[in-house]
C-alpha positions as CSV (number, residue, x, y, z in Angstrom):
1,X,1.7,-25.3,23.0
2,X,0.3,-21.7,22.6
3,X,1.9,-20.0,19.2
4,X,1.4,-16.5,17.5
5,X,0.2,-17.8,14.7
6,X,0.0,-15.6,10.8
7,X,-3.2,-15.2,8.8
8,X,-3.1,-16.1,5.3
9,X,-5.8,-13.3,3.6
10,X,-6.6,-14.2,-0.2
11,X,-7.1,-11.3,-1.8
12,X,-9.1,-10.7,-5.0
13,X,-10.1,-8.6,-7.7
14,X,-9.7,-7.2,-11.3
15,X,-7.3,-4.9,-12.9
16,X,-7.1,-1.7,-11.1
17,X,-9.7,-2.7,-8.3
18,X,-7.4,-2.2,-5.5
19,X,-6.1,-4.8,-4.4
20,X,-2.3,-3.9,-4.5
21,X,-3.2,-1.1,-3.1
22,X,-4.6,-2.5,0.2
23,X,-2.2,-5.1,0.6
24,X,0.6,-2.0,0.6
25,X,-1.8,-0.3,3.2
26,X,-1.9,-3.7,5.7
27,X,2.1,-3.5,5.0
28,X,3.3,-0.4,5.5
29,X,4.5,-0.4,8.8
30,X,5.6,-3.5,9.2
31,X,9.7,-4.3,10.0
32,X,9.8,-7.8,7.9
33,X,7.9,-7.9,4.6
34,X,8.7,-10.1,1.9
35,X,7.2,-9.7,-1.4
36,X,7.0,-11.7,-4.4
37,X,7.3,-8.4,-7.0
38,X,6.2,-9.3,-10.4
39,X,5.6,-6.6,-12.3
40,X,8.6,-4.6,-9.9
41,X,6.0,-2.5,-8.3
42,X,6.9,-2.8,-4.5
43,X,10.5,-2.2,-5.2
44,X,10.2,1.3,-6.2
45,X,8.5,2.0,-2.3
46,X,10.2,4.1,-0.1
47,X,11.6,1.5,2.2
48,X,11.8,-1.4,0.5
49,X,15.1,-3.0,-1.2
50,X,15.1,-4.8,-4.4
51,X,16.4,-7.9,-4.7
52,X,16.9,-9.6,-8.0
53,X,19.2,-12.7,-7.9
54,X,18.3,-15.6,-5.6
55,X,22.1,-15.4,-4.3
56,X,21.3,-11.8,-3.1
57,X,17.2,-13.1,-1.8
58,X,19.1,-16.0,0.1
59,X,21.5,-14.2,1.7
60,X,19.0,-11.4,2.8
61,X,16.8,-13.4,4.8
62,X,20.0,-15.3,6.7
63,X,19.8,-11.7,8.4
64,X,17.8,-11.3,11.4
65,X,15.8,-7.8,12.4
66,X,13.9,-5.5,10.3
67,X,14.0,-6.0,6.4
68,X,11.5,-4.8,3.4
69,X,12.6,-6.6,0.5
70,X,10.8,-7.0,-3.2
71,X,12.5,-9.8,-5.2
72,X,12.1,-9.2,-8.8
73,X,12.9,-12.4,-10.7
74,X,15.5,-12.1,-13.2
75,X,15.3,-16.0,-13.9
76,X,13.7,-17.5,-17.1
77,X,10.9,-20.0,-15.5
78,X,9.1,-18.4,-13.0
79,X,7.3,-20.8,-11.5
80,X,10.7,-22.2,-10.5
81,X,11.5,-18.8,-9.4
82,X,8.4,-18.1,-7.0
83,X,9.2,-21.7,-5.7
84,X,12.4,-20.5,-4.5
85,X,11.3,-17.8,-3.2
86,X,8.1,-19.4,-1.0
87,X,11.7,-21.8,0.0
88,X,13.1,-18.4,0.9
89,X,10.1,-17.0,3.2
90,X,9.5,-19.9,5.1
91,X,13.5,-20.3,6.2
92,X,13.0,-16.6,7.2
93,X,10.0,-17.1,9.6
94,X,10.9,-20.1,10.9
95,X,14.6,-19.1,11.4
96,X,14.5,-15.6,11.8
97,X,11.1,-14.9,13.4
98,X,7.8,-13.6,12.1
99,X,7.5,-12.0,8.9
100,X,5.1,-11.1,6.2
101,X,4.9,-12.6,2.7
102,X,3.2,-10.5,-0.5
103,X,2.5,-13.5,-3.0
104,X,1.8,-11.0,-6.2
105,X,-1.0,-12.7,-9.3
106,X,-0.7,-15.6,-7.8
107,X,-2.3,-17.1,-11.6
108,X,0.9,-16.4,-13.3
109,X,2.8,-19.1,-11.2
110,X,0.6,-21.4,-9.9
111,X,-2.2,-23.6,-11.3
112,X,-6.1,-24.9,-10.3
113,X,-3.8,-28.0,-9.4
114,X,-2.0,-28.4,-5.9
115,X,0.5,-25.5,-5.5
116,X,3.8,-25.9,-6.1
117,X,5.9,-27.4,-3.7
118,X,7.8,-24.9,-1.8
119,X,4.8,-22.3,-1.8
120,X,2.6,-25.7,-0.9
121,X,4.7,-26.0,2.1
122,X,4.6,-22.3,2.9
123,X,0.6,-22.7,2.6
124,X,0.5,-25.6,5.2
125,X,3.1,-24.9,7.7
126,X,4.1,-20.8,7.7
127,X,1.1,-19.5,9.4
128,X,1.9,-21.7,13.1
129,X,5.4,-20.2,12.7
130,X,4.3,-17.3,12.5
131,X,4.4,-15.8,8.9
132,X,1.5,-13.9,7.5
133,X,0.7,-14.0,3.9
134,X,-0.9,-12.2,1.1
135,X,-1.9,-14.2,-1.5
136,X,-3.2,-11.5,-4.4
137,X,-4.7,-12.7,-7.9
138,X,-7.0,-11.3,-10.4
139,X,-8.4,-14.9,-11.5
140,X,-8.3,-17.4,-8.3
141,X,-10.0,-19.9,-10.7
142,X,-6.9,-20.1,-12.8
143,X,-4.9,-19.9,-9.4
144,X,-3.9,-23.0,-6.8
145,X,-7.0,-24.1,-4.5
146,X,-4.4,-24.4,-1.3
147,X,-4.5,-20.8,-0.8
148,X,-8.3,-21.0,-1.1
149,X,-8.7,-24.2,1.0
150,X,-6.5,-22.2,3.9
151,X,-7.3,-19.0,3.8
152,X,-8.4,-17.4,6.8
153,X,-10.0,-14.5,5.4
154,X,-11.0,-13.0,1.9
155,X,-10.8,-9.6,0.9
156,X,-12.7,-9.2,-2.1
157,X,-12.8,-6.5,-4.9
158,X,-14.4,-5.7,-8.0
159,X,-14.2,-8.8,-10.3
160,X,-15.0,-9.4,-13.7
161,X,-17.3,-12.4,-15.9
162,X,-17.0,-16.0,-14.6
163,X,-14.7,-14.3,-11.5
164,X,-17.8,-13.1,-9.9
165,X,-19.5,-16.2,-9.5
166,X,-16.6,-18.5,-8.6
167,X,-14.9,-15.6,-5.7
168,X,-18.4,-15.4,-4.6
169,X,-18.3,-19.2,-4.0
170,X,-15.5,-19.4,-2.3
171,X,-15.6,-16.7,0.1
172,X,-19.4,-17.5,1.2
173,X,-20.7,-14.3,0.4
174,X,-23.8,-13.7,-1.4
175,X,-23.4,-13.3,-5.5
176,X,-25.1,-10.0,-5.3
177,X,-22.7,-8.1,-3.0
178,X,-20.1,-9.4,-5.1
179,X,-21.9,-8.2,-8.4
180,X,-22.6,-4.9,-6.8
181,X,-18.7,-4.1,-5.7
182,X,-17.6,-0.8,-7.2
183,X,-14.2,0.0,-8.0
184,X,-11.7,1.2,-5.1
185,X,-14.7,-1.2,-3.0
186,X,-13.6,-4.3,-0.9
187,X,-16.0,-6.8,1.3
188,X,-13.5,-8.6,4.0
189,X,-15.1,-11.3,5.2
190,X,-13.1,-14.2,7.8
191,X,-14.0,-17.9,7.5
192,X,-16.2,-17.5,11.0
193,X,-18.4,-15.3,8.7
194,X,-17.3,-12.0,10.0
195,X,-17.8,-9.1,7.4
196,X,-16.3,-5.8,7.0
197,X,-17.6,-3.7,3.5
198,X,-15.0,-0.3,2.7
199,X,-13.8,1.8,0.0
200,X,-10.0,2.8,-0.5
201,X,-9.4,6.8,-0.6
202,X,-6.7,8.5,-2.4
203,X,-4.4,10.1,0.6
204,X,-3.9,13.7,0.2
């Protein structure tokens, strides 16, 4: 059986380097986006709604057709939170048809351990039902190796001390480039070794 299958893109990178920035780029035409908004950045874009109780997240992605939604937690654990809301994205793509997921420092809810259960599951099974997802973290070594382990591209950015060395690893790509990365500058590279190096430019 053929499928339209997602991509899950790991995206990495120190403060500031860009990364948010290029995730919003790959984004910003797409009809079903669902982000993970920890620091309530995406929910003050024009077109996307803020959601902020998991009654309100649930009953959004029940919906079918377009829908740009940031859920801000408002909850006191948020690991628990994220969970729910990796439970929430994969009910939407599998339900509702494809969408996008923006998992936001992925460090802050996750560990080097397996991932969490419900973001686990979303890791393993979303991408053959058609959900794409952004996994973005400053420190993947502090961050769940699923994501890693599945990924079916890297986007790289500036990183910082032991980052270097251990994105560097796990992408394939040679220390130096990595080293070398500017800020604003990305290296994309897929796991059949395809490269792509480019810079983000302020829009007029």
């Amino acid at each position: 059986m053929q499928t339209d299958d997602g991509r899950l893109v790991v995206v990495s990178g120190a403060s500031r380097s860009g990364k948010t920035a290029w995730v919003r780029r790959q984004v910003e035409k797409l009809p079903r986006v669902l982000v993970w908004d920890i620091e309530a950045q995406w929910c003050e874009l024009r077109g996307f709604r803020k959601v902020s109780t998991r009654a309100e997240l649930f009953e959004a992605v029940q919906k079918p057709g377009p829908a740009r939604l940031a859920y801000v937690s408002g909850g006191d654990d948020l690991r628990d939170e994220f969970n729910y809301w990796a439970a929430c994205v994969m009910l939407w793509g599998r339900y509702r048809g494809g969408c996008v997921a923006v998992a936001e420092e992925l460090a802050d809810v996750s560990t080097p351990a397996k991932a969490p259960q419900e973001w686990g599951i979303l890791l393993r099974r979303g991408l053959k039902r058609g959900i794409s997802i952004y996994a973005i973290s400053q420190r993947w070594a502090e961050a769940d190796k699923t994501a890693i382990g599945n990924a079916s591209e890297f986007v790289v950015f500036r990183a910082a001390g032991d980052d270097v060395q251990y994105i560097a690893r796990k992408s394939r790509l040679p220390l130096e480039q990595v080293e070398a990365l500017a800020p604003l500058e990305f290296i994309r590279v897929s796991v059949t070794g395809e490269t792509e190096r480019g810079a983000l430019k302020f829009r007029a």
